[in-house]
C-alpha positions as CSV (number, residue, x, y, z in Angstrom):
1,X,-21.3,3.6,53.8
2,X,-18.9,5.7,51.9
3,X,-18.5,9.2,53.5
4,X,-18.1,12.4,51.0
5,X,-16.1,15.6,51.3
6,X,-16.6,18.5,48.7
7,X,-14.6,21.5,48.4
8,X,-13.6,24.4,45.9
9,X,-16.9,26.6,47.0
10,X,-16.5,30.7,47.4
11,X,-17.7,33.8,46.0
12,X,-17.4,34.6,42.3
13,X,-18.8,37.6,40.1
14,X,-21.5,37.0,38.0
15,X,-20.3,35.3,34.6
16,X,-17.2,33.7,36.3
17,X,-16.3,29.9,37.1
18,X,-15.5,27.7,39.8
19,X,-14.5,24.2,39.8
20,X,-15.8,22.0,42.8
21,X,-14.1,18.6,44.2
22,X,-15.8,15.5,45.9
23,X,-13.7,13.5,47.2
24,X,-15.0,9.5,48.4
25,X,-13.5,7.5,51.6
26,X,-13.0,4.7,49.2
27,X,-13.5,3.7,45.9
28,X,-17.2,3.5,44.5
29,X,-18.6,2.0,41.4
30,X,-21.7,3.6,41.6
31,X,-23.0,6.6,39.8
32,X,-22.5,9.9,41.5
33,X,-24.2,13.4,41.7
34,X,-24.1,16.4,42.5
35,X,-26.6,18.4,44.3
36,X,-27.3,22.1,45.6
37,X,-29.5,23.9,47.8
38,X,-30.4,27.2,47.6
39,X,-32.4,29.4,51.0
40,X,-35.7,28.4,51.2
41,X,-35.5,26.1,48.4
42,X,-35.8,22.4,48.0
43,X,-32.5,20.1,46.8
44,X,-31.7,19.8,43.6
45,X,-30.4,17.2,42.0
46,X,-27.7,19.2,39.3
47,X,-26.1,16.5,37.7
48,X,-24.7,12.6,37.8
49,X,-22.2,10.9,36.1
50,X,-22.0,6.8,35.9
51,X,-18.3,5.0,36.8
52,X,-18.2,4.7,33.0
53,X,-18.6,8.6,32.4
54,X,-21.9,8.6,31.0
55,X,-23.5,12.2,32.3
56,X,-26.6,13.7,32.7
57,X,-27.6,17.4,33.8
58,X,-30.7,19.4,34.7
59,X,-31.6,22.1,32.2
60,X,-31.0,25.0,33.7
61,X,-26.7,24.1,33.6
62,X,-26.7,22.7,30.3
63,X,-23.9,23.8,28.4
64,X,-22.6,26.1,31.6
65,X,-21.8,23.3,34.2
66,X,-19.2,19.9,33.3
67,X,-19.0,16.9,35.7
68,X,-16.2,14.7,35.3
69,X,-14.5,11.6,37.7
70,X,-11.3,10.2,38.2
71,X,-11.6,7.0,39.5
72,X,-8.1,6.5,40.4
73,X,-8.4,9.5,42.6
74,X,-12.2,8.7,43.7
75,X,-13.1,12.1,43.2
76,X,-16.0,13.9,41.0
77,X,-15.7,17.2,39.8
78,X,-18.0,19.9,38.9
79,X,-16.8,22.6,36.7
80,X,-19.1,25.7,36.7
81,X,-18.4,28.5,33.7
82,X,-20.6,31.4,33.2
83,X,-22.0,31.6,36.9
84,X,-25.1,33.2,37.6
85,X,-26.6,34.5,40.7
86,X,-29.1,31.6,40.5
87,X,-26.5,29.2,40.8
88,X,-26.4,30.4,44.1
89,X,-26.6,27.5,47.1
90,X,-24.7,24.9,48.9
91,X,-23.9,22.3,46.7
92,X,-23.2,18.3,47.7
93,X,-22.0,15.2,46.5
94,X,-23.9,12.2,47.0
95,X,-24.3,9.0,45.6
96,X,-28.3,9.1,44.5
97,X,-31.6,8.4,45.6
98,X,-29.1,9.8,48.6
99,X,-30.5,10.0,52.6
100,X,-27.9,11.2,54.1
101,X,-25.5,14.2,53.4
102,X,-22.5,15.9,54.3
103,X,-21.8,19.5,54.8
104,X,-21.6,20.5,51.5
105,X,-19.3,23.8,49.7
106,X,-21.3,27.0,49.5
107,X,-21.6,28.9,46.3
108,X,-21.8,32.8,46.2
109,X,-22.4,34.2,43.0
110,X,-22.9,38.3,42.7
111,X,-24.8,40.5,40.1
């Protein structure tokens, strides 16, 4: 199926932003999210968006974290503002309920 690449991770003070890339092999019409992992803890889903731009997020990013998509361009973005150390993990792009994943982009935030 269609194979993911994100990028745009690093390491970023507490209260600072980040903006993350996922970039498809080919064009998809299907709704996309992103996830994250943090050590030792399960994968969370963080937040989808539909072709048509319709989004949802989990509570804990609400109002901090924006996904968009450019279809042209096949890529989904994740725009992270007012980082916290709990946003802390590796964070991947899949298309969901997702079975497979890529390598992801790790995200360092310090206190």
């Amino acid at each position: 199926q269609v194979q993911f690449v994100e990028s745009g991770g690093g390491l970023v003070q507490a209260g600072g932003s980040l903006r993350l890339s996922c970039t498809a092999s080919r064009k998809t019409f299907n709704p996309i999210g992103w996830y994250r992992q943090a050590p030792g803890k399960q994968r969370e889903l963080v937040a989808t968006i539909t072709f048509s731009g319709n989004t949802n997020y989990v509570d804990s990013v609400k109002g901090r974290f924006t996904i968009s998509r450019d279809n042209a361009r096949n890529t989904v973005y994740l725009q992270m503002n007012s980082l916290e150390p709990e946003d802390t993990a590796v964070y991947y792009c899949n298309v969901p309920p997702s079975n497979t994943w890529g390598q992801g982009t790790q995200v360092t935030v310090s206190s």
